[in-house]
C-alpha positions in Angstrom: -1.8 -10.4 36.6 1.1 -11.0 34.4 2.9 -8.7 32.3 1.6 -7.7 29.2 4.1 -6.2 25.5 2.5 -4.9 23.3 2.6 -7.5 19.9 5.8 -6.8 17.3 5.0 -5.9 13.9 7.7 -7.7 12.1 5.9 -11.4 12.6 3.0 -11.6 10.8 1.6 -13.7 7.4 -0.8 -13.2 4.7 -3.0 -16.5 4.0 -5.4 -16.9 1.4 -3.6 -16.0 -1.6 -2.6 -18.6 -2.9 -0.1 -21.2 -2.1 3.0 -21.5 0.5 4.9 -19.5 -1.7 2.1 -16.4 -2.0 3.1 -16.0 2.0 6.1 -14.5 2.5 5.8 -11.1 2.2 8.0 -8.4 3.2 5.4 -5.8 4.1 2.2 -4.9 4.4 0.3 -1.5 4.8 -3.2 0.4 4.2 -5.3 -1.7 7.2 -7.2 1.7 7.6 -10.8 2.8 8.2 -12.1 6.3 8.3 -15.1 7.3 9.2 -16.7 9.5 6.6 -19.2 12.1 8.2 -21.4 15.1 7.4 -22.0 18.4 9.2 -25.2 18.9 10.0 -26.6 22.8 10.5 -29.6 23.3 13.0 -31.6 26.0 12.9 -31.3 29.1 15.7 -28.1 26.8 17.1 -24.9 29.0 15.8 -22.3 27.8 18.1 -21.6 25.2 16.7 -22.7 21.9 13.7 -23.6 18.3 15.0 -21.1 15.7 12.9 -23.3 13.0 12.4 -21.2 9.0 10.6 -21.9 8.6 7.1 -20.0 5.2 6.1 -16.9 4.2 6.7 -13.9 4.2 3.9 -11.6 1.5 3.9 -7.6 2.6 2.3 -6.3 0.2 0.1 -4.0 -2.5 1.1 -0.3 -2.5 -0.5 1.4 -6.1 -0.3 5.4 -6.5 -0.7 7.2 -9.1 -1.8 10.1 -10.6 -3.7 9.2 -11.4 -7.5 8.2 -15.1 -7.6 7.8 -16.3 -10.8 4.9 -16.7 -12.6 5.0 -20.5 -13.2 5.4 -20.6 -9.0 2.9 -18.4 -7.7 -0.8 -18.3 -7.7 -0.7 -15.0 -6.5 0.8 -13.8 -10.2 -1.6 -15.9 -11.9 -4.1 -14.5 -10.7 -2.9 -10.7 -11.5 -1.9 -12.0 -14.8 -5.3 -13.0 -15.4 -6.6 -9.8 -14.2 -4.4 -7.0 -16.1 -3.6 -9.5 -19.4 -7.3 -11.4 -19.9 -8.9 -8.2 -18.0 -10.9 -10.8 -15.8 -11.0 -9.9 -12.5 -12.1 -12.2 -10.0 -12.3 -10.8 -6.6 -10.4 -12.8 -3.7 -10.4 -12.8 0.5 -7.3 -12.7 2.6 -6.0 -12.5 5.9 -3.1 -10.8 7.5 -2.3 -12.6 10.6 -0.1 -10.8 13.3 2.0 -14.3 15.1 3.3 -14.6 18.4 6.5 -15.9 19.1 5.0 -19.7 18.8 4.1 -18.6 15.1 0.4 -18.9 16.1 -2.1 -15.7 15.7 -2.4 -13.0 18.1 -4.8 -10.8 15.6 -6.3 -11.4 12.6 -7.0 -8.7 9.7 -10.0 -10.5 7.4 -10.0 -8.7 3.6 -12.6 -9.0 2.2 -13.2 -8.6 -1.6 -10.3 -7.8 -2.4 -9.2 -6.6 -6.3 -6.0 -5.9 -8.2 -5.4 -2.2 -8.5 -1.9 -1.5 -9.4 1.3 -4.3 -10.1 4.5 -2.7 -10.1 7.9 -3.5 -10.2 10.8 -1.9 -8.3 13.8 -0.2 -10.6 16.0 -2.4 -11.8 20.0 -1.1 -10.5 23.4 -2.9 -12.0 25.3 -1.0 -9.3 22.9 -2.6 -5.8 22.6 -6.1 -5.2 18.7 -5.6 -4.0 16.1 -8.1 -4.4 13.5 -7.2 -7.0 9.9 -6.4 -5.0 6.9 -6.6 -6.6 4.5 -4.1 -5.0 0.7 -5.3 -4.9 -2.0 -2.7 -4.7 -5.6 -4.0 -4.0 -8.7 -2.2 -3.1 -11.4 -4.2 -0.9 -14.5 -3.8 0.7 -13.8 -3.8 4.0 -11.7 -5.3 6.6 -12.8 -7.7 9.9 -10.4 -7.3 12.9 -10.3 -10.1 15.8 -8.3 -11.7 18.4 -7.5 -14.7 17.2 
């Protein structure tokens, strides 16, 4: 049996977005489910509740990234259309997790995903920091696979 790492988290891509340059992102974080359940009280049993699965909530998903340009990125044009023309048209992703051949180990599939908050980070005179743009969407839910 050969030896088996466990997968880095530093190599990984975002498709789906929009063009080459809607890629490169710098981080990405809120792939979470929860299960949302109920207690459920039944009658003469007083030790103790049965928990019984509800639905399951899905975080949002927070994308980071240098500022590209508006003119470059299809990415902005969408949020532009979004939060300036207030039409919202939902979109599908994927993070993929790559192996050291750049080729997919796991695959996160987004889908219906929706602009929820676009901010900028501070603008400093006295760092020499890139500017990130912080994406937060909200979606419906999320497929994981092996690629």
């Amino acid at each position: 049996m050969a030896d088996f790492y466990p997968p880095v988290n530093f190599h990984f891509r975002v498709t789906d977005l929009g063009g080459d340059i809607d890629m490169d992102f710098r981080e990405v974080s809120g792939l979470n489910a929860q299960l949302q359940t109920e207690s459920l009280k039944e009658g003469g049993e007083n030790t103790f509740e049965h928990t019984m699965p509800v639905r399951v909530k899905y975080t949002d998903v927070v994308l980071k990234r240098g500022v590209v340009s508006a003119g470059q990125s299809a990415l902005t044009r969408w949020l532009k259309d979004g939060y300036e023309n207030f039409r919202f048209q939902p979109k599908d992703f994927m993070v993929q997790l790559l192996n050291e051949n750049h080729e997919p180990l796991m695959v996160w599939k987004v889908v219906h995903a929706l602009p929820k908050n676009w901010k900028f980070s501070d603008f400093n005179a006295e760092r020499g920091e890139v500017l990130i743009e912080t994406l937060e969407l909200s979606y419906n839910y999320f497929i994981f696979e092996n690629a």
